[in-house]
Backbone as CSV, one residue per row, in Angstrom:
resi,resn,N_x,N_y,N_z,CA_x,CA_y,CA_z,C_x,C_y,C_z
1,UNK,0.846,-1.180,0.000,0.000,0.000,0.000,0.890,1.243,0.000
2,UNK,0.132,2.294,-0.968,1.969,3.477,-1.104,1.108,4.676,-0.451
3,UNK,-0.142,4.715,-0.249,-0.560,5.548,0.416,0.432,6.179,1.574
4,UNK,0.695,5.455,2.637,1.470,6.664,3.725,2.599,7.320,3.147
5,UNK,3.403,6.559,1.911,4.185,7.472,1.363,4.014,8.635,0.830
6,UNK,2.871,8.643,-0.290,2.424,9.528,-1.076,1.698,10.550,0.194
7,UNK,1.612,10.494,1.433,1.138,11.460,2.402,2.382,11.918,2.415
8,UNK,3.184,11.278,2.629,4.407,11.796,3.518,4.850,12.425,2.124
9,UNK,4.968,12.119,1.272,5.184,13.147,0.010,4.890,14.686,-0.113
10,UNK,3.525,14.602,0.380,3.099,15.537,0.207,3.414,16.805,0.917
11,UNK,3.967,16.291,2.141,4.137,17.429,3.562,5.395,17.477,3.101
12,UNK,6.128,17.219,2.277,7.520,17.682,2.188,7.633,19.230,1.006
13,UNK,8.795,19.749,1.562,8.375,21.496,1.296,9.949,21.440,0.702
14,UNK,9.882,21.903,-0.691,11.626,22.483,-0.913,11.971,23.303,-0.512
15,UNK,13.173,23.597,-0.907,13.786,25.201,0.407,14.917,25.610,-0.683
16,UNK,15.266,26.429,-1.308,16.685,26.306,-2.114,17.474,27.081,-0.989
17,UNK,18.553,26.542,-0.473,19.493,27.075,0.561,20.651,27.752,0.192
18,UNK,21.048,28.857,1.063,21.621,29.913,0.582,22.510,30.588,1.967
19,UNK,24.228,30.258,1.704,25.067,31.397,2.727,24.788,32.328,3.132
20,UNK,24.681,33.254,4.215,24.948,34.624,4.340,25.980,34.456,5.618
21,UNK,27.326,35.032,5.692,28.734,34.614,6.269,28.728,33.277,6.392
22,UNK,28.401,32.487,8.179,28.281,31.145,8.703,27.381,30.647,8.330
23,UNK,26.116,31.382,7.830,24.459,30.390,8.544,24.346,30.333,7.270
24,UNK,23.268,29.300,6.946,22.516,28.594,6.088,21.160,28.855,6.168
25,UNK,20.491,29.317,5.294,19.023,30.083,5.254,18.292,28.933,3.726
26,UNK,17.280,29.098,4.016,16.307,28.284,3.289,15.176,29.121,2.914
27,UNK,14.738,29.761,1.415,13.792,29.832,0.867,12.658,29.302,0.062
28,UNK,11.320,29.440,-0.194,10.506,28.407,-0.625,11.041,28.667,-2.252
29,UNK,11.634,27.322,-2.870,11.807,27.060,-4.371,10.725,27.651,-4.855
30,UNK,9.757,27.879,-4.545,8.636,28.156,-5.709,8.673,29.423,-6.272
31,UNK,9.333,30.045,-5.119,9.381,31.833,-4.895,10.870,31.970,-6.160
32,UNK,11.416,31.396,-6.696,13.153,31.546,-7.193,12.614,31.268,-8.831
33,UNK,12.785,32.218,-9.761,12.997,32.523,-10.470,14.125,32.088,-11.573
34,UNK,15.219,32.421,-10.769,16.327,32.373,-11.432,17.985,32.372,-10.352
35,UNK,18.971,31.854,-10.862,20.048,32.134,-9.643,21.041,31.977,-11.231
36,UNK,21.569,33.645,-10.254,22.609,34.293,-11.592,23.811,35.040,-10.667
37,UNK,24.978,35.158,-11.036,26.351,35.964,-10.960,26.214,37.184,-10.482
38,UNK,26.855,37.721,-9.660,26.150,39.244,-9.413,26.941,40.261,-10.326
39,UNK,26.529,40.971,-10.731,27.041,42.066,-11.764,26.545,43.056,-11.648
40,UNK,27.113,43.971,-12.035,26.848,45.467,-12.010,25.692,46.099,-11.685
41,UNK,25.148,46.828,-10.978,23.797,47.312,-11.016,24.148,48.666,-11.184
42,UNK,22.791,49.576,-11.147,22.677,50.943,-11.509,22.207,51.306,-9.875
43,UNK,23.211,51.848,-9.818,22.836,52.297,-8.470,21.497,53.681,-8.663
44,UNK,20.652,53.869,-7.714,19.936,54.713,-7.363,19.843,56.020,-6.342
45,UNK,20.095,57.490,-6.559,19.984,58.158,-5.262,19.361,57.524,-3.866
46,UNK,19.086,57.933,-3.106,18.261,58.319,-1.911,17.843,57.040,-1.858
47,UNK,18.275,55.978,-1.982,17.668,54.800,-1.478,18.330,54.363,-0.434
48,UNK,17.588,53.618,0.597,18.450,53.070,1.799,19.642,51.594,1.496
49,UNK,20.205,51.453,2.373,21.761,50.996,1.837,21.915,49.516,1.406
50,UNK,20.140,49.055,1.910,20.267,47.733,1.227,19.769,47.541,0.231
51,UNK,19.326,48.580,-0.262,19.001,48.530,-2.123,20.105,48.591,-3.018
52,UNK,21.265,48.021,-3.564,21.878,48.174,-4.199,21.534,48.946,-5.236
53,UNK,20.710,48.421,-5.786,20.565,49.210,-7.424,19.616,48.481,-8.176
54,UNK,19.742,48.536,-9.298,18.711,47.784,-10.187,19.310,47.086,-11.381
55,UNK,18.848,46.056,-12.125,20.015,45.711,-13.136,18.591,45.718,-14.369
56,UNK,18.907,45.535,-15.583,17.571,45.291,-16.270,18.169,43.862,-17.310
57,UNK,16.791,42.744,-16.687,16.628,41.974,-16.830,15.814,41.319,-18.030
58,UNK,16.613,40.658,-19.237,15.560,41.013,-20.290,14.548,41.746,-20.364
59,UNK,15.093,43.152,-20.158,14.123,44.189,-20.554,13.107,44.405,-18.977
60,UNK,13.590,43.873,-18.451,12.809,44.225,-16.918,13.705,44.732,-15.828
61,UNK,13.235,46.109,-15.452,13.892,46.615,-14.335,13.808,45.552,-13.266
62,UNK,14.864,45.161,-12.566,14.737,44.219,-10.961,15.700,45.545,-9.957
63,UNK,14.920,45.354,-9.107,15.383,46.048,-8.044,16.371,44.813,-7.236
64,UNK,17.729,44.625,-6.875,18.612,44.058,-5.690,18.636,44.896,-4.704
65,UNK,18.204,43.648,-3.873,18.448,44.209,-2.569,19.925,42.757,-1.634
66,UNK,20.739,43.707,-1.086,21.887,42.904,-0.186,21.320,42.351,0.888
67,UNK,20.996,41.255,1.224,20.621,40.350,1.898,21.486,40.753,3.754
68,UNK,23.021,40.588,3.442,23.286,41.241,4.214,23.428,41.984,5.039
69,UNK,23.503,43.231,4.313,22.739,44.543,4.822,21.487,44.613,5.531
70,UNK,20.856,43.997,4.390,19.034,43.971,5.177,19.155,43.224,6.658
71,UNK,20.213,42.807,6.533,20.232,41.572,8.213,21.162,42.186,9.209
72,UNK,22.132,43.234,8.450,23.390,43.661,9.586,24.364,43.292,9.952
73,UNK,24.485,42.273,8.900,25.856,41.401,8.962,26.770,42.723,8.165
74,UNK,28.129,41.968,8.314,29.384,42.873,7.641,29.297,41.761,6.018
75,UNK,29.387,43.540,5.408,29.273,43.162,4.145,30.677,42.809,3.101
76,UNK,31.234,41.728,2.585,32.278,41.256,2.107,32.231,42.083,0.567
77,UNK,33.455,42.483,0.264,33.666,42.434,-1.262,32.803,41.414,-1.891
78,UNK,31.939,42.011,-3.184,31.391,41.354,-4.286,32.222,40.343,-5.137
79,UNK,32.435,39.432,-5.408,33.366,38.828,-6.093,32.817,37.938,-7.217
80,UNK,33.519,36.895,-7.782,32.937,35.416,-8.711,31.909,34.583,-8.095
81,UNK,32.083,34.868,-6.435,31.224,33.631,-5.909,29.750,33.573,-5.587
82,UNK,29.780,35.624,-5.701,28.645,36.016,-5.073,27.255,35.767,-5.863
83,UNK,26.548,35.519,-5.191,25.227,35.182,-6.685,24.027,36.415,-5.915
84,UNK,23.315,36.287,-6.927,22.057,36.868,-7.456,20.842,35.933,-7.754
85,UNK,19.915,35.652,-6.283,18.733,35.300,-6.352,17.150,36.090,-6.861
86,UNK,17.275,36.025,-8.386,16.055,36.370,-8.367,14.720,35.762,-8.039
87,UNK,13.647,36.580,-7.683,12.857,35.933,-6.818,11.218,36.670,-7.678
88,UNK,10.133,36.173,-7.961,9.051,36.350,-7.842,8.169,36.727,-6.516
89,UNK,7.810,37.584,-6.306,6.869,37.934,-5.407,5.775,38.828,-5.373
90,UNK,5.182,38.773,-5.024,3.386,39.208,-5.334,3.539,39.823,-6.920
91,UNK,3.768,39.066,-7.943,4.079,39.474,-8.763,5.015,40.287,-9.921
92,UNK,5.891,40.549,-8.816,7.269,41.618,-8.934,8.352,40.703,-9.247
93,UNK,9.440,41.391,-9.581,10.604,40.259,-9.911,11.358,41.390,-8.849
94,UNK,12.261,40.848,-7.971,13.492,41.629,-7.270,14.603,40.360,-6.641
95,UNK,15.719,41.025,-6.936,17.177,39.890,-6.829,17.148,40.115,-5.335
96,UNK,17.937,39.806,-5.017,18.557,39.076,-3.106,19.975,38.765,-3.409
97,UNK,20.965,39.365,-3.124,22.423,39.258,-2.743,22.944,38.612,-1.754
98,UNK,23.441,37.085,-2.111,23.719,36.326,-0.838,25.175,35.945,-1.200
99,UNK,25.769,35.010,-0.404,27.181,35.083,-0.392,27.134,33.554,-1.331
100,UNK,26.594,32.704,-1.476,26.399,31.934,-2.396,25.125,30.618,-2.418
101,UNK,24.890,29.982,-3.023,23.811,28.940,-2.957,24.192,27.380,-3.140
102,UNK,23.729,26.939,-2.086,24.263,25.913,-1.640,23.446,24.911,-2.549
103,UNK,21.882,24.284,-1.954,21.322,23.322,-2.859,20.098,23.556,-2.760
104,UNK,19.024,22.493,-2.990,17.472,22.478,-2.914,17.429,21.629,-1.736
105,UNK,16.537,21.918,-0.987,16.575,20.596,0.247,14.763,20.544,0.479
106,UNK,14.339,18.833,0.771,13.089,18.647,0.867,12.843,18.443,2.001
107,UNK,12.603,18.732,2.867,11.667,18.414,4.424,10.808,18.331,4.230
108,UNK,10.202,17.394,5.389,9.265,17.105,6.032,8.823,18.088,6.858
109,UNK,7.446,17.760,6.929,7.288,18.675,8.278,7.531,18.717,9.170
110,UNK,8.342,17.290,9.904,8.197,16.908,10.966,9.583,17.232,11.304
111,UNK,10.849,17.691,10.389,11.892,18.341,10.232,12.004,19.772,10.669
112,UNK,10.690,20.336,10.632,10.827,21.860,10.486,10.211,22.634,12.022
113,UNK,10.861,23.336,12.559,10.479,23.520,13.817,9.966,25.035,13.984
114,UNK,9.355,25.301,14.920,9.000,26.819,15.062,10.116,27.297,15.152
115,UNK,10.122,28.688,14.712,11.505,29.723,15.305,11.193,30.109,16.522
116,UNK,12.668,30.266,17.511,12.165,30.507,18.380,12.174,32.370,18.628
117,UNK,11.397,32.051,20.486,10.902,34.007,20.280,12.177,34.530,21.080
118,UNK,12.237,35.819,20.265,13.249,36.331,20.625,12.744,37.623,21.190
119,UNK,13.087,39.073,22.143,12.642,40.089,22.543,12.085,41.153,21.418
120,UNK,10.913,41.478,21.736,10.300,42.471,20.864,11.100,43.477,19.955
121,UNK,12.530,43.474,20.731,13.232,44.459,19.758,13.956,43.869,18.843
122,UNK,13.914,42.455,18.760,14.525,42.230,17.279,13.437,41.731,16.565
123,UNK,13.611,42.108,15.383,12.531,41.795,14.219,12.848,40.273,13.540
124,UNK,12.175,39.373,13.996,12.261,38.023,13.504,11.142,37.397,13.166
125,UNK,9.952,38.187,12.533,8.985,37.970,12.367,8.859,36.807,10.929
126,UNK,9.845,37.350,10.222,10.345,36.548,8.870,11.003,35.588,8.580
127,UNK,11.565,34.778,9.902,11.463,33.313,10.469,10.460,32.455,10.837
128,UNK,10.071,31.897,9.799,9.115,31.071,10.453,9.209,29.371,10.802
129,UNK,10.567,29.273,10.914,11.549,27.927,10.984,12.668,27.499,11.251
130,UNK,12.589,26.412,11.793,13.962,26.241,11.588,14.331,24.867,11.176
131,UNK,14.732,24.064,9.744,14.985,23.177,9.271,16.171,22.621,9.705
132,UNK,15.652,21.154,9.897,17.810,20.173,10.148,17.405,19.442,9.259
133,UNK,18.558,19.095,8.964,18.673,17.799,7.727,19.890,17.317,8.404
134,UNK,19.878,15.520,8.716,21.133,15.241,9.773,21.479,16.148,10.419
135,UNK,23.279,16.461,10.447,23.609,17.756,11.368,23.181,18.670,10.713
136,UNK,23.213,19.096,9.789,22.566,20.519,9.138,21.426,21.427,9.822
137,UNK,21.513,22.935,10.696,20.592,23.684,10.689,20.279,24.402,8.920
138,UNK,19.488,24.920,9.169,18.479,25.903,8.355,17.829,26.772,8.663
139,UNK,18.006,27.912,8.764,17.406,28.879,9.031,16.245,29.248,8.006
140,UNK,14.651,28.984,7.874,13.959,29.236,6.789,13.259,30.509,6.897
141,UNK,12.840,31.280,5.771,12.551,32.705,5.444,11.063,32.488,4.957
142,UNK,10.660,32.981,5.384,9.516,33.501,4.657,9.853,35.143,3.681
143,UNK,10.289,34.304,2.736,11.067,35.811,1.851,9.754,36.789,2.168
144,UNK,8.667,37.200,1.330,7.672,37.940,1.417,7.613,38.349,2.448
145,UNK,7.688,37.981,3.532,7.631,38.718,4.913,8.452,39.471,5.194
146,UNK,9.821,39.405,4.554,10.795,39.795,5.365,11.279,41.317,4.031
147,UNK,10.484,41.003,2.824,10.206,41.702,1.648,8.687,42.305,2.052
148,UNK,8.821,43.254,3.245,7.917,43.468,3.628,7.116,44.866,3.078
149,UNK,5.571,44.819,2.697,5.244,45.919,1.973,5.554,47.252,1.630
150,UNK,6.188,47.738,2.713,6.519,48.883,2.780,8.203,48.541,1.970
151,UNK,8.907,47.942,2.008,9.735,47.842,1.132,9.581,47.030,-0.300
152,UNK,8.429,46.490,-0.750,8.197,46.476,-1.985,7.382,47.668,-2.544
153,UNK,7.174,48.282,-1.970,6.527,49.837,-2.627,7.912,50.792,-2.972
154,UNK,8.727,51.147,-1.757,10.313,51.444,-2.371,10.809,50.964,-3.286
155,UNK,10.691,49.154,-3.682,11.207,48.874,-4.292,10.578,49.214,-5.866
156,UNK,9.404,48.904,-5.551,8.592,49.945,-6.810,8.800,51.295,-7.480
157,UNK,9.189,51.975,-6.131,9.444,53.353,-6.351,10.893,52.958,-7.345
158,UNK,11.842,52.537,-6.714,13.290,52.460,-7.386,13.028,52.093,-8.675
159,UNK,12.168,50.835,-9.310,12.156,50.523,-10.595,11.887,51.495,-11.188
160,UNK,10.959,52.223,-11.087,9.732,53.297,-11.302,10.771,54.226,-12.257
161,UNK,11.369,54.614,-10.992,12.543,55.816,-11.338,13.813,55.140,-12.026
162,UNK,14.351,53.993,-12.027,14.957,53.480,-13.222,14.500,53.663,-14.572
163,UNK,13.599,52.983,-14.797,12.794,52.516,-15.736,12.831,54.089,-16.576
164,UNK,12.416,55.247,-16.281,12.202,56.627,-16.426,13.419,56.939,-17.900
C-alpha cells in the first residue's frame, strides 16, 4: 500500500538554501525565479543601503536588494562567488544578494520547527523555521515577509525611477 508514502510526500516542502557569512538560510523554491552571478547594477539616489541598485533583466527593471545589509551582517567584497537570487513575489521580480547557494533541500514537516521568540526588539517575524537535515541547521525565510510591503513599494518606487 503506497498511500502513507504519497502522504508523507506531500508534507515535504523544498527550500533552495543559501550562505549569508556562517548560517545557512532556506527559501521556498517556488518563490526563485532564477540564480545568476552578481554584476553590475545601476545604483539609485536616496535609497536606503540595502538597495543596491537595479540591473535590467531582459528588458525588466529588478530592483537588488543585499541580503546582508538587510540583516546587519558585515558586508564582504562582491566577487565570482557572489550570486544573485532572483525571486518572484506578489508578482514583482526583485534579486537578493547572498554570499552563495548551496542546494534544494526537501523536508518534512516533521523536520521543520517553530523559530524561536526572541525580545520584541529584534525583528524576527520573517522566520518562520527552523529546518535540520542530519547535522545541518536551516534557518527558513519567509522571503515575502521579510520583503515586507513597505519595502516592496520602495522597491517599486526604485524601478519606477529606473525605468524613467
Amino acid at each position: 500500500m503506497n498511500y502513507p508514502v504519497a502522504a508523507a510526500e506531500a508534507v515535504r516542502r523544498e527550500f533552495l538554501t543559501f550562505t549569508l557569512g556562517k548560517e545557512e538560510y532556506g527559501i521556498d523554491i517556488l518563490r526563485v525565479q532564477e540564480i545568476r552571478g552578481y554584476d553590475t547594477v545601476t545604483e539609485i539616489a536616496h535609497t536606503p543601503p540595502f538597495i543596491k541598485g537595479v540591473i535590467n533583466l531582459r528588458g525588466q527593471i529588478v530592483p537588488i536588494v543585499d541580503l546582508r545589509i538587510k540583516f546587519g551582517l558585515p558586508h564582504p567584497p562582491y566577487g565570482a562567488t557572489t550570486i544573485v537570487i532572483i525571486l518572484r513575489l506578489a508578482g514583482r521580480l526583485v534579486g537578493i544578494v547572498v554570499d552563495g547557494v548551496s542546494d534544494v533541500v526537501a523536508l518534512a514537516a516533521e523536520l521543520i520547527r517553530p523559530a524561536p521568540s526572541f525580545s520584541s526588539a529584534v525583528d524576527t517575524d520573517y522566520i518562520f523555521g527552523l529546518g535540520t537535515e542530519g547535522e545541518r541547521m536551516l534557518i527558513l525565510v519567509d522571503i515575502e515577509r521579510l520583503m515586507s510591503s513597505s519595502d516592496m513599494a520602495l522597491m517599486d518606487e526604485v524601478a519606477g525611477e529606473a525605468g524613467q
